[in-house]
C-alpha positions in Angstrom: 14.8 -30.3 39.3 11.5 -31.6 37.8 11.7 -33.1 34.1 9.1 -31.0 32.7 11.7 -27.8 33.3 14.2 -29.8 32.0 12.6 -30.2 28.9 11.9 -26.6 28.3 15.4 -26.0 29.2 16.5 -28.3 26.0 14.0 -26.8 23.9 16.4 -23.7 22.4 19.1 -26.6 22.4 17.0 -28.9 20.0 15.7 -25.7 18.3 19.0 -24.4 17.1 20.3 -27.9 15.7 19.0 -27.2 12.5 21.4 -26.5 9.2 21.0 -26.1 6.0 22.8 -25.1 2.8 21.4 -21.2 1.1 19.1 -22.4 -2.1 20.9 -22.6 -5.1 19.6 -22.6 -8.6 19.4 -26.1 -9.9 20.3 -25.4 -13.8 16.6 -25.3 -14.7 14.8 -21.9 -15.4 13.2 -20.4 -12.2 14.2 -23.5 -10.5 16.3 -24.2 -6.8 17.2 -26.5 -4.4 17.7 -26.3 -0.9 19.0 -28.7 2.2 17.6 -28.7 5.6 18.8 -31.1 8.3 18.4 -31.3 11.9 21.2 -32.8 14.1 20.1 -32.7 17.7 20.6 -36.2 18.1 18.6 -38.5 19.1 16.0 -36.0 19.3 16.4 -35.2 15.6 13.3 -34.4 14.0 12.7 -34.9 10.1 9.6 -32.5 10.8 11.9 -29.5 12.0 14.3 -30.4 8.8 11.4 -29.6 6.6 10.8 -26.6 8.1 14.3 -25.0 8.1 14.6 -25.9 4.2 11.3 -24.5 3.4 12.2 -21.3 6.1 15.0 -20.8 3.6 13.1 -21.2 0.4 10.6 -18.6 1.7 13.5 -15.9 2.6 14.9 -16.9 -0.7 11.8 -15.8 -3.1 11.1 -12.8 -0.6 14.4 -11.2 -1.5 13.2 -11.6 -4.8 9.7 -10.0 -4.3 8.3 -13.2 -5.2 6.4 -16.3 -3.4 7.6 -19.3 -2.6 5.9 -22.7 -4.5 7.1 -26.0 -3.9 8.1 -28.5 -6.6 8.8 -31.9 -4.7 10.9 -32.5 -1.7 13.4 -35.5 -1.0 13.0 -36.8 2.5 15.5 -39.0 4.6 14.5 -39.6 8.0 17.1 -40.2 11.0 19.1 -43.7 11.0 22.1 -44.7 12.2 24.7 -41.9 11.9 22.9 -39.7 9.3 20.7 -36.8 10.5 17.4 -36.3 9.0 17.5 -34.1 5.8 15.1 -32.4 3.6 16.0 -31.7 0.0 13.7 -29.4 -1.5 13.5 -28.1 -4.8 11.1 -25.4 -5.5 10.4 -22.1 -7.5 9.7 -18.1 -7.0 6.4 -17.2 -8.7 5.5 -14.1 -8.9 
């Protein structure tokens, strides 16, 4: 088996080793927080993190009729046993 169709093969793996906790309000008006983290590994990505946390921020304001606009995020990259996380905190505008 060649690598490169090994690699695709991985690709759903690495894909769906993302997590994250639903957005939560933080305790200031309009405002939330939301945690994305990828644990594939050592093929952990901080970069696919960010993106599930802000994927949940977006579904978030959308079930609201709103759109999503980002406050400030809190970013720990991989290290020794601790996946990468996003933290992002962010609002629904209308």
């Amino acid at each position: 088996m060649n690598k490169i169709y090994c690699c695709l093969l991985l690709l759903p793996v690495i894909a769906s080793c993302t997590s994250h906790i639903a957005a939560v309000p933080t305790g200031k008006e309009g405002e939330f927080v939301v945690v994305g983290r990828n644990m594939a590994g050592p093929l952990s990505s901080l970069k696919l993190a960010q993106q599930e946390a802000i994927k949940t921020a977006i579904e978030t304001c959308n079930k609201m009729g709103k759109s999503y606009k980002k406050l400030y995020a809190i970013d720990r990259p991989m290290a020794i046993a601790q996946a990468p996380e996003s933290t992002l905190y962010f609002t629904c505008v209308d």
